[in-house]
N, C-alpha and C positions, 0 to 999 in steps of 0.2 A: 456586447453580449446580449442576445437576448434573453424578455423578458420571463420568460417560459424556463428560459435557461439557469436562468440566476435562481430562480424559484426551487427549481430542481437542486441544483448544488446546496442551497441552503437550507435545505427540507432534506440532504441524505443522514444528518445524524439519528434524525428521528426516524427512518424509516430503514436507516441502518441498523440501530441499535435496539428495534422492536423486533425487526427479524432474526438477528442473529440468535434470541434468545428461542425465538420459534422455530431455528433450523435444529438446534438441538445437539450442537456439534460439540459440546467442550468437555474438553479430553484428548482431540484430533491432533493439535499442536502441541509442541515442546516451544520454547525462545531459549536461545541462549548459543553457545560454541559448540564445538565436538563434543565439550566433557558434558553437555548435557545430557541425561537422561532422557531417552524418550516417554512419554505417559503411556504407552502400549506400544508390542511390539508390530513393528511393521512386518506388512506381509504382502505376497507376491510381488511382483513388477514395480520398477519406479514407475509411478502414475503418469509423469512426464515425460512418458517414452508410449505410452497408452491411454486411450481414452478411457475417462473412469467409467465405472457400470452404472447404468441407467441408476441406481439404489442411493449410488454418491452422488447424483445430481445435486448441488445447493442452492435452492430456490431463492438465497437471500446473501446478500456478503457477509462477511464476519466481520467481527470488529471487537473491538476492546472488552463492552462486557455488553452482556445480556439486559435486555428490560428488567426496571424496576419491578418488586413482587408487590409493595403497596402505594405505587406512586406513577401518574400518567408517563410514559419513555421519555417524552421532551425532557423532563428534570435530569436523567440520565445519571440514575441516583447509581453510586459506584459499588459495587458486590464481584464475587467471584468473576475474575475474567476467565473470557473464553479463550483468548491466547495464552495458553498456558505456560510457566515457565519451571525450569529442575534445576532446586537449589538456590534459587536469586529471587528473593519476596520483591526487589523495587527495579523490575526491569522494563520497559519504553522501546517504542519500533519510533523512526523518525522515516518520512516517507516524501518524496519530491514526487513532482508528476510534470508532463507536459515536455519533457525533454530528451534528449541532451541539447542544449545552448551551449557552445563555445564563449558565450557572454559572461556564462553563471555558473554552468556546470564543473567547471575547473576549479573557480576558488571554494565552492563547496564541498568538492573534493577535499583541496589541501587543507582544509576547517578539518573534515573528518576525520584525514590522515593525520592530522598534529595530533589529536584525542586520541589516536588507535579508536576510534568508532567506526562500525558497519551500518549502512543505512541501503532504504528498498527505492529504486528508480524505476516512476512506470514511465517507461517510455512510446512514444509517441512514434510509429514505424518511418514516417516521412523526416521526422528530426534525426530518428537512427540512421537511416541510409548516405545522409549528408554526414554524421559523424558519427562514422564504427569507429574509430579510436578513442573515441569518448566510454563510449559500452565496452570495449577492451579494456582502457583503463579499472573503469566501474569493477568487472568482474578478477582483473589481475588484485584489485584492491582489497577484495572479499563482500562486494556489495551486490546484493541481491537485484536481477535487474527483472521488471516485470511488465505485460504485455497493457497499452492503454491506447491500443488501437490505433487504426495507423494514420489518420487525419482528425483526430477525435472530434466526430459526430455525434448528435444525439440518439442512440441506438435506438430508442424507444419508437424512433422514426422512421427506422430503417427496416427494410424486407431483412431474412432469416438469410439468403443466399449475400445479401450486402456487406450484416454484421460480419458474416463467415470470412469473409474475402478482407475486411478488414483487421482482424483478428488473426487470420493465418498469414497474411503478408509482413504484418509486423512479427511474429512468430519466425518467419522466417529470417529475415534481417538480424534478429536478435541471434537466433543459431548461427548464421553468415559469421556474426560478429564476436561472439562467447565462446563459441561451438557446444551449446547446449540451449535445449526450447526452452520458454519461460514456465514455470510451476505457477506465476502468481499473475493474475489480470484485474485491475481495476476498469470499471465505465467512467464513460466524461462525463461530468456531472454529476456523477454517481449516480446515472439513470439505468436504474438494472431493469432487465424485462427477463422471463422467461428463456425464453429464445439465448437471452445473452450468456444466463444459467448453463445452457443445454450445449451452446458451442461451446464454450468456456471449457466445461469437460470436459467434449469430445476432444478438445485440442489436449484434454490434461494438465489443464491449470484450474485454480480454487481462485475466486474473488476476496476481494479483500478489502472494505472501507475503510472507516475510521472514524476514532471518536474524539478528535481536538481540532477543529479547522482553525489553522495562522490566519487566514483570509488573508494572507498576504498577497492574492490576487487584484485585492481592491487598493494597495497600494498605503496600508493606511501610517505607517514610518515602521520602522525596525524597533523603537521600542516598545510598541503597540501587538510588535508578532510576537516580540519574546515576552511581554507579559501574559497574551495568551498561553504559551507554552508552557510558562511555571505558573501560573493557576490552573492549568489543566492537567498539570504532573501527578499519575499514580499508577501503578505497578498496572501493566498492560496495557497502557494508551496507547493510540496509536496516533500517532501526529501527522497532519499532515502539510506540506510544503508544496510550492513551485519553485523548478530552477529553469523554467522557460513560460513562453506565452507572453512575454510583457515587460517592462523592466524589473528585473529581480533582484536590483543590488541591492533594495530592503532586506530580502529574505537572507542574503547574503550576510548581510551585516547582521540582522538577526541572528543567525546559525551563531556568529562570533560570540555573541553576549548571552544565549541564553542554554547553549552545549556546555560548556567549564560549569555553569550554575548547576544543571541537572550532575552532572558528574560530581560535583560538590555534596551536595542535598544527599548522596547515595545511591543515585540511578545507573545500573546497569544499562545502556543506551546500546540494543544488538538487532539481529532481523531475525524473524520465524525461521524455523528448521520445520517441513513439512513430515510428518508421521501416520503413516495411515493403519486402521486398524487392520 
């Protein structure tokens, strides 16, 4: 990985979690099942069948909560989140990225299915194309599967017609394989630009970071992820994982030890339901 790279990955909380507060968006989501309530009622068109209007543009991802009011972001002091939830105070998004692997992606399936828990897959269009039955499964399963581009690139680098093309191809593979476009798109790296804002829409998906990185990219054991995960346990976090990109049996093994814990502690563990005003 490069070095520019790593920088960037490691610098999205802070630049997540400052923005989300300056997009100004919470209220937008619900978390939970059917029986959730929405926070307002939806109105015209599912967004994912249309590009939002220029007004829903979101210059910045969402994520967990908003910037601190008397404290620099990095501390990422915890207050009202922006993923809101109806009726459930201690609810959790758990999120993989970079796949599907037929390596990893199956046994953390079967972790999810033993739980009845839902979780969000940003998949990668080049790993989707090699396994639609993977994304079939995912979506037969009730897991949210979302767009992360289709060689993931550093967008911040790429021309406007590039992202696009990256972006709608994986968009598309996912429809091939779900039969429905993704609502939800992460950047690699979590290097968002403008541009990736603006396609992001047009295609009718919303970005979406996070605010707990496992870093279980770097490999560092399975007890080391799941202790990140319960010290960063609190009603709207949004976790985030890999089930491909590298060996992932940590993360795998992690999922094992630190899912039963959260579900213990009280957490409702489910994926966004998208609500638009």
């Amino acid at each position: 990985m490069k070095k520019d790279q790593l920088f960037t990955r490691r610098r999205v909380l802070i630049a997540g979690a400052a923005a989300a507060g300056a997009a100004g968006t919470a209220g937008l989501f619900a978390l939970g099942g059917e029986s959730a309530a929405p926070v307002a009622p939806a109105a015209g068109a599912p967004a994912r069948r249309f590009p939002l209007k220029p007004s829903a543009y979101r210059l910045q991802p969402l994520t967990g909560y908003g910037p601190p009011r008397a404290a620099p972001a990095r501390t990422l002091v915890r207050h009202e989140p922006l993923l809101r939830i109806a009726d459930r105070g201690r609810t959790m998004v758990l999120t993989f990225d970079d796949g599907p692997d037929p390596r990893y992606t199956p046994d953390i399936l079967d972790t999810l299915g033993e739980y009845d828990v839902r979780a969000m897959f940003f998949v990668c269009g080049g790993m989707a194309a090699e396994n639609p039955e993977l994304l079939e499964r995912m979506a037969d399963e009730g897991h949210v599967v979302g767009n992360h581009t289709w060689s993931h690139p550093l967008l911040t680098k790429l021309s406007r017609s590039r992202i696009h093309s990256e972006m709608k191809r994986t968009c598309d593979v996912i429809e091939e394989a779900v039969g429905e476009r993704p609502e939800w798109f992460r950047a690699p790296y979590g290097a968002w630009n403008r541009a990736a804002f603006q396609i992001g829409a047009e295609l009718g998906m919303e970005p979406l970071a996070w605010t707990v990185d496992t870093l279980d990219w770097t490999t560092p054991g399975a007890r080391a992820i799941s202790r990140r995960v319960e010290n960063g346990a609190a009603p709207g976090v949004v976790v985030l994982s890999h089930d491909a990109g590298g060996d992932r049996s940590q993360s795998v093994r992690a999922l094992r030890a630190y899912l039963p814990q959260l579900l213990d502690d009280g957490y409702h563990v489910t994926v966004p339901s998208r609500q638009h005003l």
